[in-house]
C-alpha positions as CSV (number, residue, x, y, z in Angstrom):
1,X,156.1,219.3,180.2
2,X,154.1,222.6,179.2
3,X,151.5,222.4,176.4
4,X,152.5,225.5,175.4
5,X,155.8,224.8,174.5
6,X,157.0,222.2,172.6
7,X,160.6,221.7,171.9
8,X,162.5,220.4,168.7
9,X,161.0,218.0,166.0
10,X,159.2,215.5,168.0
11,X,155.6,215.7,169.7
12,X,155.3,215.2,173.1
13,X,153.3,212.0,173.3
14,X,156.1,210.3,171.2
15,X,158.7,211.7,173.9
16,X,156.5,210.3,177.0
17,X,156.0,207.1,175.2
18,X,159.7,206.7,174.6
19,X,160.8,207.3,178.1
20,X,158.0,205.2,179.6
21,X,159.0,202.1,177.3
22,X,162.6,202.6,178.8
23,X,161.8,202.6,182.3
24,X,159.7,199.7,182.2
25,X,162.2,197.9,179.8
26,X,164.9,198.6,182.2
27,X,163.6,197.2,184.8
28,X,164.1,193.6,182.8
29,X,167.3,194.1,182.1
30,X,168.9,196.2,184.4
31,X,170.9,198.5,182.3
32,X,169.1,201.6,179.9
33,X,171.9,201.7,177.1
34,X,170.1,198.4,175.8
35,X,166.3,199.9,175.9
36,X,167.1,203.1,175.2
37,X,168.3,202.0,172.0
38,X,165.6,199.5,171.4
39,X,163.2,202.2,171.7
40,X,165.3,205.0,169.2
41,X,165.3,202.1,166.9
42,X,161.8,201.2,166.9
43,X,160.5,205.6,167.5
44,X,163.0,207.0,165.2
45,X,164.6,209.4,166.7
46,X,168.5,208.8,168.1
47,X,169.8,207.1,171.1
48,X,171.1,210.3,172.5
49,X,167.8,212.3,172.2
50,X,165.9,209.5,174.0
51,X,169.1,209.0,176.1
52,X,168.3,212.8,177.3
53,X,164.6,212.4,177.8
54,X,165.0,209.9,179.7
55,X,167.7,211.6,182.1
56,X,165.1,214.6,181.8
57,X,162.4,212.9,183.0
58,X,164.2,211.2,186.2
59,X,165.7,214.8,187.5
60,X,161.8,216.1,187.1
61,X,160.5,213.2,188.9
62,X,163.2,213.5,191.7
63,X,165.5,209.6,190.9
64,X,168.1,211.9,189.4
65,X,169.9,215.2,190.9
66,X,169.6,218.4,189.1
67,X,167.3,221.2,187.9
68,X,163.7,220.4,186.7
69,X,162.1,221.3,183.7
70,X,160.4,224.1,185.9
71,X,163.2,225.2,188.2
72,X,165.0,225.6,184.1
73,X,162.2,227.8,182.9
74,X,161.9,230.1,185.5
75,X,165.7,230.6,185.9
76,X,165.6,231.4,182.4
77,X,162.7,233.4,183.0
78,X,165.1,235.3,185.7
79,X,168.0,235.7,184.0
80,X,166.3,237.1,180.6
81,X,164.5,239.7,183.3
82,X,168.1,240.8,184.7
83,X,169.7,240.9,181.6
84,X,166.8,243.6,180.6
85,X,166.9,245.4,183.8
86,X,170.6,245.9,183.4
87,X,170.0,246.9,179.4
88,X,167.3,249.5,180.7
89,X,169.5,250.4,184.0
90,X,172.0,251.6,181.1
91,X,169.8,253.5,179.4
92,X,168.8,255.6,182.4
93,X,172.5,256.2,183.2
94,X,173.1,257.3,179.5
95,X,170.0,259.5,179.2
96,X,170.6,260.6,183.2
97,X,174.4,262.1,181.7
98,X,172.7,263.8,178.2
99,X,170.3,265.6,180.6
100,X,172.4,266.8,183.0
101,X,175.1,267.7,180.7
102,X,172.2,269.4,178.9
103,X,170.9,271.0,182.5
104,X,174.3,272.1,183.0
105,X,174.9,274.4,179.9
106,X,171.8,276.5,180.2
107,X,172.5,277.3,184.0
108,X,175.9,278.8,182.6
């Protein structure tokens, strides 16, 4: 994960320790409902949240299908580009009409 960003309430060191006490928990017992839990009880924050670090973690390190943390940023990064390309695209159009509608009415 980026240093540079950090997401919600909990530092990043607590999120790496919690995933890395699940994975090595689960390999004892063979299912992560029962460690994942264990661990939000003992680290505070909810079963769900370490629940999705945990899924997280497993599609960055390739044991899970789906978009890495990376592969999410940039396509963010894309889309918020796009979205103002198209915002300045309409801009263009808009001042491209007031100019030539302005162009127009001298020539006459």
């Amino acid at each position: 994960m980026s240093e540079q960003r950090r997401r919600g309430k909990y530092p990043d060191e607590l999120r790496e320790r919690a995933v890395r006490m699940v994975l090595e928990a689960q390999r004892d017992c063979g299912s992560q409902w029962e460690p994942i839990s264990s661990v939000a009880d003992k680290l505070g924050p909810t079963p769900e949240t370490v629940r999705k670090w945990v899924r997280r973690c497993e599609v960055d390190e390739g044991r899970r299908p789906g978009l890495t943390s990376d592969e999410r940023e940039r396509l963010k990064r894309v889309e918020r580009e796009n979205r103002e390309l198209r915002r300045a695209n309409e801009i263009l159009k808009s001042a491209s009409v007031f100019f030539a509608a302005e162009l127009d009415g001298r020539t006459r």
